[in-house]
C-alpha positions in Angstrom: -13.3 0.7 43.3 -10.2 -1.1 44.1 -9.0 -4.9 42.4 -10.8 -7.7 43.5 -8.5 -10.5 45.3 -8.7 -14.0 46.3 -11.8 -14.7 47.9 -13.1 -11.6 47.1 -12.7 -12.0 43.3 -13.7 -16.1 43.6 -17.0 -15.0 45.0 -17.4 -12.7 42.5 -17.1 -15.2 40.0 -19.1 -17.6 41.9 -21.9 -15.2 41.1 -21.0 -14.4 37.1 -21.0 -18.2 36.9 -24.6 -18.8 35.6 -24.2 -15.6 32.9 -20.7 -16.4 32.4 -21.2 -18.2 28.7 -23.3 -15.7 27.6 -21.1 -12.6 28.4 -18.3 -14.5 26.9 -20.1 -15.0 23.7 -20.8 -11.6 23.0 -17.2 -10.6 22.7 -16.6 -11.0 18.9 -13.5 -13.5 18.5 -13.3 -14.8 22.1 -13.8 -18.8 21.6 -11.5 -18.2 18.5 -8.7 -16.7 19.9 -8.8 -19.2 22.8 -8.3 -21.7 20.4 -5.3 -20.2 17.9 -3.6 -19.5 21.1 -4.3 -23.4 22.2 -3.0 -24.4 19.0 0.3 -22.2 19.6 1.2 -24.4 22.4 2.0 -26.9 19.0 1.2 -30.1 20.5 2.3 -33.1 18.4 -0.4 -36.0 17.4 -3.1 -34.2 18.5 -2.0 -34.7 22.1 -1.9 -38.4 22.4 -0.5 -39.3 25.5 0.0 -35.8 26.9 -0.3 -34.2 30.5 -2.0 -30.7 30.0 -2.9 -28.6 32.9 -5.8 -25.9 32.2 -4.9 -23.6 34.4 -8.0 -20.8 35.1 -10.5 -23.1 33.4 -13.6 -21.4 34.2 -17.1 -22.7 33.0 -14.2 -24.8 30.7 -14.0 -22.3 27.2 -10.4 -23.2 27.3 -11.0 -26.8 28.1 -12.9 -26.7 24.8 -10.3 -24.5 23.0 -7.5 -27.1 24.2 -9.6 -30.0 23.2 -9.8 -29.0 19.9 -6.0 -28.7 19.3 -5.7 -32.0 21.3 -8.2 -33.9 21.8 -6.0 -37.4 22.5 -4.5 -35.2 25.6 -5.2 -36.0 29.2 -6.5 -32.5 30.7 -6.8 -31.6 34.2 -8.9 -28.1 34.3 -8.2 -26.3 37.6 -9.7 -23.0 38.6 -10.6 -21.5 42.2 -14.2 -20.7 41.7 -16.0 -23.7 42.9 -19.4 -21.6 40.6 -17.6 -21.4 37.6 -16.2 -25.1 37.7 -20.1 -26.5 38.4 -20.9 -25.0 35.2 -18.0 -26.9 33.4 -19.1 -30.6 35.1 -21.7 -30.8 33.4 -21.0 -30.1 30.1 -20.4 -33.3 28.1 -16.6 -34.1 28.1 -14.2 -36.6 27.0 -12.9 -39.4 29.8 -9.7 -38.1 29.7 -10.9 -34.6 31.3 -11.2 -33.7 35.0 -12.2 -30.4 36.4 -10.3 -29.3 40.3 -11.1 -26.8 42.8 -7.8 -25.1 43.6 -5.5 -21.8 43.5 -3.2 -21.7 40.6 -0.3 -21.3 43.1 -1.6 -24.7 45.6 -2.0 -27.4 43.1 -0.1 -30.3 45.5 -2.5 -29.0 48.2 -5.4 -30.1 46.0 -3.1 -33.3 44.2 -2.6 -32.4 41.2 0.5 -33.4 40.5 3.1 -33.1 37.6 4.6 -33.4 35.6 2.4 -32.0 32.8 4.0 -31.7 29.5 2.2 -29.0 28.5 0.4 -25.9 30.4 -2.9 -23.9 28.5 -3.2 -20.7 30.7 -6.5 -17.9 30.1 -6.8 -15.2 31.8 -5.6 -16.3 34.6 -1.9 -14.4 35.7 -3.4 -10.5 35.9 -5.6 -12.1 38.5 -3.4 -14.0 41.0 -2.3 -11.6 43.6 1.5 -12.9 43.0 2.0 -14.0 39.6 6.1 -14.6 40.4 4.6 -17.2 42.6 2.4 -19.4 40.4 4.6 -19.4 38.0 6.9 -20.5 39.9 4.5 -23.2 41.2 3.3 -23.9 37.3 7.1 -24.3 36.8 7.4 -26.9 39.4 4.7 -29.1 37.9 5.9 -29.3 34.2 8.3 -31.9 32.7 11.9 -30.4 31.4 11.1 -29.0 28.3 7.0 -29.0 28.6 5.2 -26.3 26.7 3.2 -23.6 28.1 1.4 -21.1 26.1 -0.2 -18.1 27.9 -3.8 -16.4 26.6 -3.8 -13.0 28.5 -4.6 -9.1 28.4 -1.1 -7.9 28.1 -1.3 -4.6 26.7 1.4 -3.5 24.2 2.3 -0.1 26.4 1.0 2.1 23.2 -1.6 4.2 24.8 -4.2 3.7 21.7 -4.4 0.0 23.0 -4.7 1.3 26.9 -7.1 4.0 25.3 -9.6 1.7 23.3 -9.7 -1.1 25.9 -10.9 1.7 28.2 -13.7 2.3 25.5 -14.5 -1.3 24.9 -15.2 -1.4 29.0 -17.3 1.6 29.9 -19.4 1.4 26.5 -20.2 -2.4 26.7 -18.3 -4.8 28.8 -19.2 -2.9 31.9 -22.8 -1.8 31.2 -23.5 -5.5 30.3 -21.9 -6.6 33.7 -24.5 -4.1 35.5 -27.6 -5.7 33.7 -26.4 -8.7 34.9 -26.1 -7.9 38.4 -22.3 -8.9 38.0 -20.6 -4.8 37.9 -18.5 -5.6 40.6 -16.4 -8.3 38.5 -16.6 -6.5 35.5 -15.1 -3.1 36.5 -12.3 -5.5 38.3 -11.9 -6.7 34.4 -11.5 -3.4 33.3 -9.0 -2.4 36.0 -7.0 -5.6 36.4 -5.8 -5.4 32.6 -4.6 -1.6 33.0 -3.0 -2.4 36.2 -1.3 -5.7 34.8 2.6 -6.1 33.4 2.7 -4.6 29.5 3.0 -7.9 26.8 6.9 -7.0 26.9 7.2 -6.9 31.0 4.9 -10.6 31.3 7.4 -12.3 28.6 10.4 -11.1 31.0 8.7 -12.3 33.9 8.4 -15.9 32.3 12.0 -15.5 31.2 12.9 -14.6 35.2 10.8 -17.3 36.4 12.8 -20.5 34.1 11.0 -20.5 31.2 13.1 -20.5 27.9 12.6 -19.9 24.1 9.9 -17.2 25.3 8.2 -15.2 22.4 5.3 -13.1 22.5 2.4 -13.6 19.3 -0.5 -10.8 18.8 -4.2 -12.0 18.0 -6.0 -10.7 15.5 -9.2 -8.4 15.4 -9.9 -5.9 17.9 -7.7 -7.2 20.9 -4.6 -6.6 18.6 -2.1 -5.1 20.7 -4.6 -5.3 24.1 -4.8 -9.7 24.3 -1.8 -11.7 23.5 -0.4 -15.4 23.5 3.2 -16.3 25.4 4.5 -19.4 24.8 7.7 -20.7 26.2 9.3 -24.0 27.4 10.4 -25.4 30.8 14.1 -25.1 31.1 15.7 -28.6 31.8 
């Protein structure tokens, strides 16, 4: 089976959208890790008076995850699937957050408009079909200096990493997707990380695209060396 792309894969998570929680919460560490690597962004005050764009919200895991990092933050939550973001309305949220249907790489289109001073992006980059291009487009929309920290399979490039997230897949991420009538999405899952830039090759792909003071922090548990945060700065 090849990648899923644009509409393809939106529609595909249109469907996963009413199972999407539950999947999610059987991945031991995933709500955790979402929020260390929220925390990385280091936001001072507990966001108070802060732009944050959630870029890839989903049903809004990483709205939560930013929310508990900084909760006095302003946070616009923006993902294509229009299924995904109907699960995320109507879960009880703070005034200061909004949810908007658009691609990562059309945000004007859809007006929302910078600049942000800080940028919270899950698993969102191994699934744009140019990643050069929104983050050019996320570029554009922060402030001079505005933070960004990047939650992402990004494996390390040692083939134990590539070898056990194969495991992880075909013994339960991709037998749960089949009893869940969602196989499609999850074998694009297991493909799309294998297929994506190394932890090393993303960070320089930030560096090329204006982003400065770039570093590259490993998570703990079993996504050690397979999921990673990036956090970096707008150059001025």
């Amino acid at each position: 089976m090849s990648l899923l792309h644009d509409d393809a894969l939106s529609v595909a998570f249109d469907r996963a959208a009413a199972r999407y929680d539950l999947m999610v919460a059987a991945s031991p560490g995933y709500h955790g890790h979402l929020r260390r690597s929220a925390r990385r962004l280091g936001l001072p005050d507990e966001g108070r008076g802060a732009r944050v764009l959630d870029l890839g919200c989903g049903t809004g895991a990483s709205t939560a995850a930013l929310l508990s990092a900084a909760g006095r933050a302003d946070i616009t939550g923006v993902d294509a699937s229009s299924g995904m973001l109907e699960r995320a309305a109507v879960k009880k949220w703070p005034a200061g957050v909004r949810f908007v249907n658009a691609s990562a790489d059309r945000l004007a289109e859809a007006g929302v408009e910078g600049p942000f001073d800080a940028v919270f992006a899950a698993y969102l980059f191994r699934n744009v079909p140019d990643p050069d291009l929104t983050l050019a487009a996320v570029r554009a929309a922060m402030a001079p200096g505005a933070r960004i920290a990047v939650h992402e399979y990004a494996l390390s490039g040692n083939p134990l990493h590539r070898a056990l997230w194969t495991a992880v897949c075909r013994a339960v991420i991709m037998p749960l997707g089949r009893a869940g009538g969602d196989s499609g999405l999850y074998e694009h899952l297991w493909r799309s990380v294998l297929c994506f830039d190394t932890a090393e090759e993303f960070a320089a792909r930030m560096r090329d695209a204006g982003f400065t003071d770039v570093r590259v922090l490993p998570l703990p548990g079993w996504q050690t060396g397979i999921t990673h945060t990036f956090v970096g700065r707008a150059g001025e």
